[in-house]
VMD Tcl script that draws the C-alpha trace (Angstrom):
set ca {
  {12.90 32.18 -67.83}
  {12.08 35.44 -66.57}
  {9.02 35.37 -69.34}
  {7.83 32.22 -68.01}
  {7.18 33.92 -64.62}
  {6.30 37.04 -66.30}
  {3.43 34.96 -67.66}
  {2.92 32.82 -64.73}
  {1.97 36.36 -62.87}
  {-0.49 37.44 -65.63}
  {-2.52 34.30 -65.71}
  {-2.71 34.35 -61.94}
  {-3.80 38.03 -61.75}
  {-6.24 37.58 -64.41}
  {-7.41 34.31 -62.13}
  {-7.96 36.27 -59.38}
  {-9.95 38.80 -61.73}
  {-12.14 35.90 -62.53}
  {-12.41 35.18 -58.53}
  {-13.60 38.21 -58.07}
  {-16.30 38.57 -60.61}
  {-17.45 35.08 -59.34}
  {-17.64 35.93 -56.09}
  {-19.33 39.20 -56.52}
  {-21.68 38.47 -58.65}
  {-22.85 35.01 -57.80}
  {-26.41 35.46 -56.66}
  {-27.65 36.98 -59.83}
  {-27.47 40.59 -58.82}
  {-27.33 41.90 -62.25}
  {-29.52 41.52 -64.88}
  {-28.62 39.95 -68.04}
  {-27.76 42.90 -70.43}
  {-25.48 44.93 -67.66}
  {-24.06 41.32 -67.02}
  {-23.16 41.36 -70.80}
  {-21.70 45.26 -70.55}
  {-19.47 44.51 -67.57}
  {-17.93 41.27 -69.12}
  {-17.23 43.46 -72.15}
  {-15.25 45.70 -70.53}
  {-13.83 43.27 -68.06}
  {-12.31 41.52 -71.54}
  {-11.60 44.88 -73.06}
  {-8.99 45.46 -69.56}
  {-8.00 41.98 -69.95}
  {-7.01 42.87 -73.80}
  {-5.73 45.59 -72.59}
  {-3.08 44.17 -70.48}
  {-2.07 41.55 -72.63}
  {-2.07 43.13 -76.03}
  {-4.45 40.19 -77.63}
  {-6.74 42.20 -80.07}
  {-9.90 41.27 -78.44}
  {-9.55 37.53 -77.88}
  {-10.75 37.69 -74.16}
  {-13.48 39.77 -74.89}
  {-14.98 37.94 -77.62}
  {-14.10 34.55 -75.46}
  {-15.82 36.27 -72.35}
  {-18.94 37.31 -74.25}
  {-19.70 33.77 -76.01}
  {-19.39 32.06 -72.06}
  {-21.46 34.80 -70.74}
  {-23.96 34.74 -73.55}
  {-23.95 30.58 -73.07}
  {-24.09 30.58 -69.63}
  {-28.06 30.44 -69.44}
  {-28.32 27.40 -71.66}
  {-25.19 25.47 -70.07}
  {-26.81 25.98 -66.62}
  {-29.69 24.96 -67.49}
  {-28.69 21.65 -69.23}
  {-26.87 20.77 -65.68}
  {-28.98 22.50 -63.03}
  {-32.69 20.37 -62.61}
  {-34.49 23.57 -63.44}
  {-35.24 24.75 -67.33}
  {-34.42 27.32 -69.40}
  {-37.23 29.55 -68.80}
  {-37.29 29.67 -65.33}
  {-34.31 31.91 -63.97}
  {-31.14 29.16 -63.01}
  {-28.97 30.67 -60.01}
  {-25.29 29.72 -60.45}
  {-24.61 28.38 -57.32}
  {-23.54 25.30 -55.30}
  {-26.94 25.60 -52.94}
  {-28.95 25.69 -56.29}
  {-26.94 22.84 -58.46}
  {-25.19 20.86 -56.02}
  {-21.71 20.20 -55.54}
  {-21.13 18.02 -58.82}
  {-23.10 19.38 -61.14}
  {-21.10 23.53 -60.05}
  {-17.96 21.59 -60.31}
  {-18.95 20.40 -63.87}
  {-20.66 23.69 -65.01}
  {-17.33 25.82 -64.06}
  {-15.27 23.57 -65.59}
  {-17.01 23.60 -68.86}
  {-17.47 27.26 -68.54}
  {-13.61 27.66 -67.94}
  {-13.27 24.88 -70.74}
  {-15.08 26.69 -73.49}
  {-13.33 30.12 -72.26}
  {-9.77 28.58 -72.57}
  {-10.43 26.37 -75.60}
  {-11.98 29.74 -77.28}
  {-8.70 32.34 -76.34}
  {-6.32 29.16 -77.61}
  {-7.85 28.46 -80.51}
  {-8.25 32.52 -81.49}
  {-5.17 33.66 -80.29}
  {-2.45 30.22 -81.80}
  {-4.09 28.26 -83.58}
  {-2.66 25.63 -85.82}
  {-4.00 22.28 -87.42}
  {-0.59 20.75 -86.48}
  {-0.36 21.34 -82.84}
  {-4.12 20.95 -81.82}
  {-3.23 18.21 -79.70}
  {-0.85 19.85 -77.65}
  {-3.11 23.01 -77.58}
  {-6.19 20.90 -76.33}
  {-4.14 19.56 -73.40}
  {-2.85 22.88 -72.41}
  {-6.63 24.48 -72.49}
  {-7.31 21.25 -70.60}
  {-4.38 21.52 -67.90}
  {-5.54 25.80 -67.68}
  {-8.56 24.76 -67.23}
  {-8.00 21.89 -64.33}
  {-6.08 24.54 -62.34}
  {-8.21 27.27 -62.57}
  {-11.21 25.40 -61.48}
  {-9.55 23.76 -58.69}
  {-8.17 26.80 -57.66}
  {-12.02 28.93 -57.96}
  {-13.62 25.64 -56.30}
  {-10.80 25.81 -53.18}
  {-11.01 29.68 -52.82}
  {-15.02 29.45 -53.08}
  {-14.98 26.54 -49.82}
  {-12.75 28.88 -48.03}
  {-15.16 31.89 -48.14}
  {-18.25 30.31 -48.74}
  {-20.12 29.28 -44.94}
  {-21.25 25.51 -44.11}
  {-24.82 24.95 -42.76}
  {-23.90 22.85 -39.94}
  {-27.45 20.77 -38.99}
  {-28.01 20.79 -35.28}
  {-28.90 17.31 -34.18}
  {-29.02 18.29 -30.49}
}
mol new
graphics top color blue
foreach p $ca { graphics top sphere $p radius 0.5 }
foreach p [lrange $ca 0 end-1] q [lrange $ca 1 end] { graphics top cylinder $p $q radius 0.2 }
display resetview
């Protein structure tokens, strides 16, 4: 039991982690190779703590190195033109459905790298599937908390 929490504290801190790095750099401060760089090393301390031989960096890198095309296919903008990875720029439905997918493909990657095995894919896919419910909920209800509402003045 005391591994289960043990765990339980990891995934949260490395959460928080991802918090961070979407909150800080959300309005497209860096450009695209230092964005690269810093999620390398961000997976390389992620590795780090959890002795897994490069599976979050590699994992990081292919949803950073994605990102461009994914937002893209759900923003109303195309590829060319430079897609900001926000809710004023996508809307509310179409963020929601880009992070999940992001945190999807992240998940799906680190499961399938780190245990995988043709005989328990099913279970696997549903707990990338329940990871990946929480941690967008939990990004999506920290983000409404910090992020300001325009309020239109009708007076």
């Amino acid at each position: 039991m005391n591994n289960f929490f043990h765990n339980i504290v990891w995934w949260a801190g490395i959460l928080l982690l991802q918090v961070f790095l979407i909150f800080y750099f959300n309005n497209n401060s860096l450009s695209r190779p230092n964005l690269l760089i810093l999620s390398f090393f961000v997976g390389l301390l992620v590795d780090s703590f959890t002795n897994s031989w490069g599976v979050h960096t590699s994992s990081l890198l292919l949803v950073i190195f994605l990102q461009p095309m994914l937002n893209s296919l759900l923003s109303r903008q195309t590829l060319s033109e430079n897609v900001n990875f926000s809710v004023a720029s996508m809307g509310g439905v179409r963020y929601g459905i880009a992070l999940f997918l992001f945190f999807f493909l992240y998940h799906l990657l680190i499961e399938f790298l780190w245990n995988f095995s043709l005989e328990q894919i099913p279970m696997q896919l549903l707990k990338v599937l329940i990871c990946t419910l929480l941690a967008t909920f939990i990004i999506l209800f920290i983000q409404s908390i910090f992020t300001p509402n325009k309020q239109i003045d009708n007076g």
